[in-house]
C-alpha positions in Angstrom: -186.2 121.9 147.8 -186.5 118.4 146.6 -183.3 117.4 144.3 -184.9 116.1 141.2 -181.6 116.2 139.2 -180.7 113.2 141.8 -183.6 111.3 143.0 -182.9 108.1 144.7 -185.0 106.3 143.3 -183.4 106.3 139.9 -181.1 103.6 141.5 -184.3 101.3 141.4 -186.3 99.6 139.7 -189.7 100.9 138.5 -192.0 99.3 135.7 -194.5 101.0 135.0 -197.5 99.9 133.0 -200.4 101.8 130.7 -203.5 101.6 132.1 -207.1 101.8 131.0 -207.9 105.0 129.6 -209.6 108.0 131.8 -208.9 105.3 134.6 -209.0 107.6 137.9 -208.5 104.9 140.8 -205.0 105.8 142.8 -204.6 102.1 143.2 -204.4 101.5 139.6 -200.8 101.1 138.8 -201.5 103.4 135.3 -201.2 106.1 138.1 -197.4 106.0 137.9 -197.3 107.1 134.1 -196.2 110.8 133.3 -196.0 112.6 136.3 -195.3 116.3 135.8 -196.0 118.1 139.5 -193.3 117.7 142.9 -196.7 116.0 144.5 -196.9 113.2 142.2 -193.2 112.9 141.5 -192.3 112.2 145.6 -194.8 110.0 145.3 -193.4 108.2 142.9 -190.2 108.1 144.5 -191.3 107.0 147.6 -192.7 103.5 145.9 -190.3 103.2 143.8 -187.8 103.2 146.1 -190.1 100.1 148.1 -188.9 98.0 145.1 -190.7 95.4 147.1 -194.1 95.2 145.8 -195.8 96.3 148.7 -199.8 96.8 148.9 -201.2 100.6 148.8 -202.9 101.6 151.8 -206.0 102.8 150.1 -207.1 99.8 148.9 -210.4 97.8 151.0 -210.0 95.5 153.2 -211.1 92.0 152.4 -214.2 91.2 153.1 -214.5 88.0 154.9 -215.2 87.7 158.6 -212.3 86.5 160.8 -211.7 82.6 160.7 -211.6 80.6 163.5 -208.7 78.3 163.2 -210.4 75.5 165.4 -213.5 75.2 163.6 -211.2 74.4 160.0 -210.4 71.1 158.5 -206.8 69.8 159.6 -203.8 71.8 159.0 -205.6 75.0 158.7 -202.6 77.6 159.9 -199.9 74.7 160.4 -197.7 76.3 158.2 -196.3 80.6 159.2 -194.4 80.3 155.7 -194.1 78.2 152.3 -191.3 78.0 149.5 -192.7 77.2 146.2 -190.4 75.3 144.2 -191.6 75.7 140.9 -189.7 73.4 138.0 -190.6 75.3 134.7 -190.7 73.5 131.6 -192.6 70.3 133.0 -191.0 67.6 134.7 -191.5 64.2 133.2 -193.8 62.0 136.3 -192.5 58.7 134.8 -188.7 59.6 134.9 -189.1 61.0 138.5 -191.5 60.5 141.3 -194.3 58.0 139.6 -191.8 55.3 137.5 -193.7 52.3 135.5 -191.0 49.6 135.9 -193.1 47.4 134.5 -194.5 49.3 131.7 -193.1 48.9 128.1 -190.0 50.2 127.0 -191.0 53.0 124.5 -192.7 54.0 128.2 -191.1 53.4 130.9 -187.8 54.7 129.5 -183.7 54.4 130.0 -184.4 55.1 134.0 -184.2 52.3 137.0 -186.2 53.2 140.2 -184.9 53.0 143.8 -186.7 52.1 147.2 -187.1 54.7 149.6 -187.8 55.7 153.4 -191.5 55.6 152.4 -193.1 51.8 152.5 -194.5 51.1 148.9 -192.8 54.3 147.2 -190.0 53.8 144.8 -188.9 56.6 142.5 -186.2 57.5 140.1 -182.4 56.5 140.5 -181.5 59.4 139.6 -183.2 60.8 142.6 -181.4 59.1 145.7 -180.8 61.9 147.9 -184.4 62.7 147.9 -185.1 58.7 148.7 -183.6 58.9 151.7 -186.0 62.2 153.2 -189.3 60.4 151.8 -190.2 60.0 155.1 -190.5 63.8 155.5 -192.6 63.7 151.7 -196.0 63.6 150.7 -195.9 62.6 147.0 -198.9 63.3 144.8 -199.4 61.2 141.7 -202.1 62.8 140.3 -202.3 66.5 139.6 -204.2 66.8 136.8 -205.6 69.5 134.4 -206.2 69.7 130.2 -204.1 72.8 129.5 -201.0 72.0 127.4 -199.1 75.1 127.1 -196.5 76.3 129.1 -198.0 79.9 129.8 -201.3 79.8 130.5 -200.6 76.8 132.8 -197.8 78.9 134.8 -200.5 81.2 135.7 -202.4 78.6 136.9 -199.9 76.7 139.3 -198.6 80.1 140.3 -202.2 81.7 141.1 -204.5 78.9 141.1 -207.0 80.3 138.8 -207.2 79.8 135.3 -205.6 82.3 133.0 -207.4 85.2 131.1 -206.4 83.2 127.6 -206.3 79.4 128.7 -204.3 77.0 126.3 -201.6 80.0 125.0 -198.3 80.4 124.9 -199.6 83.5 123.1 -200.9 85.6 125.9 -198.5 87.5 128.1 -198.9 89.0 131.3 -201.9 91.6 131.7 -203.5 92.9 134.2 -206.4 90.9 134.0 -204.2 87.8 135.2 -205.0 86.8 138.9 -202.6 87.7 141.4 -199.6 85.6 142.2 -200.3 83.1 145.6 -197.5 85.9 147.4 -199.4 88.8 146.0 -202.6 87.8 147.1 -201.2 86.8 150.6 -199.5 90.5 150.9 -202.7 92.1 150.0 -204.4 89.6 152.8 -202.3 90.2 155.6 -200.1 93.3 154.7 -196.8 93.6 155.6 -195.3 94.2 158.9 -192.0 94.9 159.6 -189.3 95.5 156.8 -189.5 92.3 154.7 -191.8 91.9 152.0 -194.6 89.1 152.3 -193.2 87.9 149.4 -190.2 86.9 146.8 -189.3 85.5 144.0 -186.4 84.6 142.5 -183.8 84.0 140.3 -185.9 85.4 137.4 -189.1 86.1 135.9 -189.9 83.0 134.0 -190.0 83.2 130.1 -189.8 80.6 127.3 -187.6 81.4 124.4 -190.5 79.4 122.5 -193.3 81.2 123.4 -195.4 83.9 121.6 -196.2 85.5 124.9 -192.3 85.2 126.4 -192.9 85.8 130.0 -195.4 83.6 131.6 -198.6 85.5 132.8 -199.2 84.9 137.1 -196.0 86.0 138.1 -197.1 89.4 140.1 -200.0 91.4 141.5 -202.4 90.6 138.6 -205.8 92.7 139.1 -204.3 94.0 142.5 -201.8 96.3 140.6 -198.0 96.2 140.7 -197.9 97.5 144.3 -198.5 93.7 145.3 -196.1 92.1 142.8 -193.6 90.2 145.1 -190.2 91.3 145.3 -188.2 90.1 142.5 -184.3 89.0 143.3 -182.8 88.2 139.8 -179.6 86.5 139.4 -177.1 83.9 141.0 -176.8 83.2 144.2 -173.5 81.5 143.7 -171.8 84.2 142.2 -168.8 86.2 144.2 -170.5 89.7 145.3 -174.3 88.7 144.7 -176.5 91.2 146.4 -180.0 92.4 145.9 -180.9 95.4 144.4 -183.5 97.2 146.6 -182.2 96.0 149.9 -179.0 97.2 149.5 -178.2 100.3 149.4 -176.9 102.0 146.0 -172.9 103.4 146.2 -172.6 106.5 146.9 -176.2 106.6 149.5 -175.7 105.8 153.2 -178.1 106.1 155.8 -177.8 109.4 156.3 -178.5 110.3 153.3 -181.4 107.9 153.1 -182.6 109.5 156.8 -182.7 113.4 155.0 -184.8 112.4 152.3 -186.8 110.5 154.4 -187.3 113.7 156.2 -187.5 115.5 153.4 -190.6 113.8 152.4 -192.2 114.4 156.0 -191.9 118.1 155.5 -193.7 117.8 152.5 -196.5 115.7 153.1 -198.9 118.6 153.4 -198.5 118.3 149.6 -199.1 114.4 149.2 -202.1 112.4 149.9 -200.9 111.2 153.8 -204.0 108.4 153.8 -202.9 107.2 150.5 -199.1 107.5 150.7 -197.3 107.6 154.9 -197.6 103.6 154.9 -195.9 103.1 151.6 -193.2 105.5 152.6 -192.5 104.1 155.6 -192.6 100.4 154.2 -189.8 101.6 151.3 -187.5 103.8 154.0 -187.9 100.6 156.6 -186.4 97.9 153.8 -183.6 100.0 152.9 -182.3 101.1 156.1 -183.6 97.4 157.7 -180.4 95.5 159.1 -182.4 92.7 159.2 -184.0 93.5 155.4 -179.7 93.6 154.7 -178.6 90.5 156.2 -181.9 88.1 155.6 -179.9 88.5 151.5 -176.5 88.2 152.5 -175.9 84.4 151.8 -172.3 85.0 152.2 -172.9 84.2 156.2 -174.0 81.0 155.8 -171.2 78.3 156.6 -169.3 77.2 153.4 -169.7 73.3 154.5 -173.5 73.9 154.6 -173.9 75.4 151.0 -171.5 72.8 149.7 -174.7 70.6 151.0 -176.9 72.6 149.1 -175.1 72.5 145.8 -172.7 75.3 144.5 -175.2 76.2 141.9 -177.8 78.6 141.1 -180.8 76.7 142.1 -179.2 74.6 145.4 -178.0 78.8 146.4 -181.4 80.3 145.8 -183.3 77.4 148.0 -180.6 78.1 151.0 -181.6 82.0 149.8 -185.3 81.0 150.3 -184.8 79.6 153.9 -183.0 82.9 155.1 -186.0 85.1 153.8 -188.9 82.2 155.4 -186.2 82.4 158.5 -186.9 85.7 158.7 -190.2 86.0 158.2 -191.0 86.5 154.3 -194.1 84.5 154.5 -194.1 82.8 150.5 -190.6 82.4 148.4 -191.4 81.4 145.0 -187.5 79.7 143.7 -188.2 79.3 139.6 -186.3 76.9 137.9 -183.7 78.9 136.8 -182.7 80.5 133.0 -180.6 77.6 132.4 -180.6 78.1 128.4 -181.6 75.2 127.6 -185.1 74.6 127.6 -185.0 74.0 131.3 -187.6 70.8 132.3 -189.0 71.1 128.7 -187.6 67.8 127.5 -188.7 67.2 123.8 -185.3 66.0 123.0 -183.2 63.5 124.6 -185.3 63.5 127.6 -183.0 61.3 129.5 -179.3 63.0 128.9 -181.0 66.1 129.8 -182.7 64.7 133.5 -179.5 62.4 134.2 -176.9 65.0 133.6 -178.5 68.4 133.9 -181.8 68.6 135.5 -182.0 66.1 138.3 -178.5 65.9 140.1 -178.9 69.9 141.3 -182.8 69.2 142.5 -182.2 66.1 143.9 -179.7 67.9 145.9 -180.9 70.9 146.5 -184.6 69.9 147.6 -182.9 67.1 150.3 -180.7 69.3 151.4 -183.5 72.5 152.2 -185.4 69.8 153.9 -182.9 68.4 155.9 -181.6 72.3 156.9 -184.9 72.9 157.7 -185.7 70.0 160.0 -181.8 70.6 162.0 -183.4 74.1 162.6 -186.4 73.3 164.2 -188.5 75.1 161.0 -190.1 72.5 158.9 -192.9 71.9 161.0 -193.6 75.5 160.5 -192.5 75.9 156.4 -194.6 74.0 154.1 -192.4 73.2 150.9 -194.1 72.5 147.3 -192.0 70.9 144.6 -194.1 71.2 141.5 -194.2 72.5 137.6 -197.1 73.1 135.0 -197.1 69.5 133.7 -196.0 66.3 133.2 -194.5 64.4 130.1 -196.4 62.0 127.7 -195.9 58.3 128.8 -195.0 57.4 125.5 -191.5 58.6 124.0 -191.0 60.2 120.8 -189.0 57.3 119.1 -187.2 60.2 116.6 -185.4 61.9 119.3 -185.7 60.1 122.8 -188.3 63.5 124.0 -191.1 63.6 126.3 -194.0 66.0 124.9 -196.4 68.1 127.4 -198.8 66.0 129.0 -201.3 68.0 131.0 -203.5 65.1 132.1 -201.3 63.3 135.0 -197.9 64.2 136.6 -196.7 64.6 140.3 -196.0 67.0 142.8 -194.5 67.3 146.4 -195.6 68.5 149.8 -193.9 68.4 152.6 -193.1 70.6 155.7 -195.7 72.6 157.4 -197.7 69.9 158.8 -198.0 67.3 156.5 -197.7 64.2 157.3 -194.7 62.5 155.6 -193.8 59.2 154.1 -197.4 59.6 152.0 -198.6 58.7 148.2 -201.3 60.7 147.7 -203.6 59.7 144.4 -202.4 57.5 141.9 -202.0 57.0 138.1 -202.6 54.7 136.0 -200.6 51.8 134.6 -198.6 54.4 132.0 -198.8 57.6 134.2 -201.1 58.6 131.6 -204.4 59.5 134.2 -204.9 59.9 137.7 -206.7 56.4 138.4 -208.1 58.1 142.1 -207.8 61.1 143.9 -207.1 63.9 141.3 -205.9 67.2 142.2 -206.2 70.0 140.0 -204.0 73.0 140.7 -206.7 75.1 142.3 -206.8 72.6 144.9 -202.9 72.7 145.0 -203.1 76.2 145.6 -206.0 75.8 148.1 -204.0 73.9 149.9 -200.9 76.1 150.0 -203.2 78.9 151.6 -205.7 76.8 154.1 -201.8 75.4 155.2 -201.0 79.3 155.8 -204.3 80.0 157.8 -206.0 81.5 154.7 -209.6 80.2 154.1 -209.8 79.8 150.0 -213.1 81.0 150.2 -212.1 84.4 151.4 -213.3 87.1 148.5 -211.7 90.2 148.4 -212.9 93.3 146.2 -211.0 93.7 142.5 -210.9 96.9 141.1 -213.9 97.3 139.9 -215.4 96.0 143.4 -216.8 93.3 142.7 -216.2 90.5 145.3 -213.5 87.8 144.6 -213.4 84.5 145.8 -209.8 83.9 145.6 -209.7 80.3 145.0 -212.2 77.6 144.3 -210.2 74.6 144.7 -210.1 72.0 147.1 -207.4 71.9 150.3 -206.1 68.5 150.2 -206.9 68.1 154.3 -206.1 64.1 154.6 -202.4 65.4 153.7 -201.9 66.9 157.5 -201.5 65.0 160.9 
């Protein structure tokens, strides 16, 4: 007999989520409210014991006929894996990679610029780690889009679709949203092995500010939970870190693990095998993975080379996010982290905040990722993405030295995974106020992120309804790749 007094998978996490009502479809995550019989409940266990997002077997295959890489524009496939670096709140584009030294004061701000690697580029001084790898950088100068609130324009940089409620800081995360880029890659190419497809990490962004608190784009969307990425909360940095759902509880060995895993075998006659034996087997595989165990144990990693990376939360997750690409997560999403202070969301004393708090730890965190990379023979084969929801308005607010959101121009960087380096791709115009050529909208960011992967963005796969989904409509920036 099953114990149900002591099920292991009370020592995870499971969210569970109310779904339509008289919804019947056994992909719908609403499946895993109120279960009463032993069928339903070892199901239950056996996902929620995943606590990796992984896809259900049952859903259809995407509909798109196989790609052939050599008929693609360049870079199609380049990259086997990508780390998102996503800098929540909005980084200003004057005070960091697009500078206007010769702009006014009440625009160009406090903030000399420095030359770099890269012939024509010059970028922040605060930034001078990051000048000397420019010639591993493509930087873009003009992402562009007209959405100015922090939610709805997470969802968009995260999924590459526009949000069910544009222009909110209102609307949550539902599951109309689109799936996350990692969700809809997992539900694409499925996992193999013990590692989930994808990850995120440290947290689950929110804004203290916002209506809606968490930003909407974050997991499986329309898919259903089973795709969200795995989530690894907390701090790196900190003595004893480890990562609930990999490790294994106190108190369970693998042993133990092994018998229940057994235990479940004997009574599949009473679960749904089509439905269920690949989940199973996906949540026993991660906990009992050594390789699932060590990918998360940062600890290994030579003191001298995190001291490169920065001794703090976000330089520790990016050296996290090259031990899960390393082995073989294909997308890490590393979220600027809960710093309590309004992270990149400058509206008061813009400067202070980027000289002393925000750009010291990404200056060195982001050279130092790209410089481990390179010593390891991986960045020709990891595409990296430095990039937020916005930019900053050009001109400063005189009352208390603030940027507001500015939606219309800002910056992003590429690099890794085939593109070519020391590039400026786009430009602004003479305040940073609007892309004067080239713009790129963050569909065509993401497009770019998956045609790098070996993902066509025209691909359409079925939603739950059926209907066929294109699942993105942007434009892969091709000139970036050699």
């Amino acid at each position: 007999m099953l114990d149900l007094e002591w099920p292991p998978w009370r020592t995870l996490d499971l969210h569970p989520v109310t779904c339509r009502p008289g919804c019947k479809m056994s992909a719908c995550s609403g499946f895993f409210q109120g279960h009463k019989s032993r069928r339903e409940a070892v199901a239950v266990g056996a996902v929620s014991l995943a606590g990796l997002g992984l896809g259900l077997a049952d859903l259809s295959a995407a509909r798109a006929k196989p790609v052939d890489a050599s008929t693609q524009p360049a870079g199609f496939g380049r990259a086997r894996s990508c780390i998102l670096v996503f800098m929540w709140g909005g980084p200003s584009q004057l005070d960091t990679w697009d500078p206007k030294p010769e702009a006014p004061a009440e625009i160009r701000g406090s903030f000399g610029t420095i030359e770099t690697r890269t012939p024509g580029l010059w970028i922040s001084e605060h930034f001078p780690r990051l000048a000397g790898v420019s010639n591993r950088l493509a930087v873009i100068r003009s992402m562009t889009h007209d959405d100015p609130a922090h939610l709805s324009t997470a969802h968009r940089v995260l999924t590459g679709h526009l949000a069910p409620t544009p222009k909110s800081d209102a609307a949550g995360p539902s599951p109309r949203d689109w799936p996350h880029l990692g969700s809809m890659l997992a539900r694409i190419r499925g996992q193999v092995g013990a590692l989930p497809v994808a990850v995120s990490m440290p947290w689950t962004v929110a804004h203290p500010a916002a209506p809606g608190g968490r930003a909407p784009g974050q997991n499986g969307g329309w898919l259903g939970h089973g795709f969200d990425p795995l989530q690894i909360d907390g701090d790196p940095n900190t003595a004893g870190f480890r990562v609930q759902g990999l490790d294994l509880p106190p108190g369970l060995d693998i042993a133990r693990v092994a018998s229940r895993q057994e235990l479940l075998k004997n009574l599949g006659g009473q679960a749904d095998p089509d439905s269920w034996n690949v989940h199973q087997r996906h949540a026993f595989n991660a906990v009992t993975s050594a390789q699932a165990r060590t990918a998360v144990q940062i600890g290994r990693e030579d003191p001298r080379l995190r001291d490169r990376y920065g001794r703090h939360i976000h330089g520790q997750c990016l050296l996290l996010a090259r031990r899960l690409v390393e082995a073989g997560v294909s997308l890490v999403t590393v979220n600027w982290h809960n710093d309590g202070q309004n992270f990149w969301d400058t509206h008061g004393d813009n400067f202070n905040h980027l000289k002393n708090r925000l750009m010291p730890p990404a200056d060195q965190g982001l050279s130092a990722l790209l410089d481990d990379l390179s010593g390891r023979g991986m960045l020709e084969e990891t595409l990296v993405v430095w990039v937020g929801e916005f930019g900053r308005t050009p001109r400063i607010t005189a009352a208390n030295a603030g940027r507001e959101h500015w939606p219309r121009c800002y910056s992003a960087v590429m690099a890794g995974g085939g593109v070519t380096g020391s590039q400026i791709y786009g430009a602004s115009d003479h305040w940073a106020a609007y892309p004067a050529r080239d713009p790129v909208s963050p569909e065509d960011l993401g497009a770019t992120i998956l045609h790098a992967l070996g993902v066509s963005p025209e691909m359409e796969i079925p939603d739950p309804t059926g209907r066929l989904m294109q699942i993105n409509q942007g434009r892969p920036l091709t000139t970036l790749f050699a």
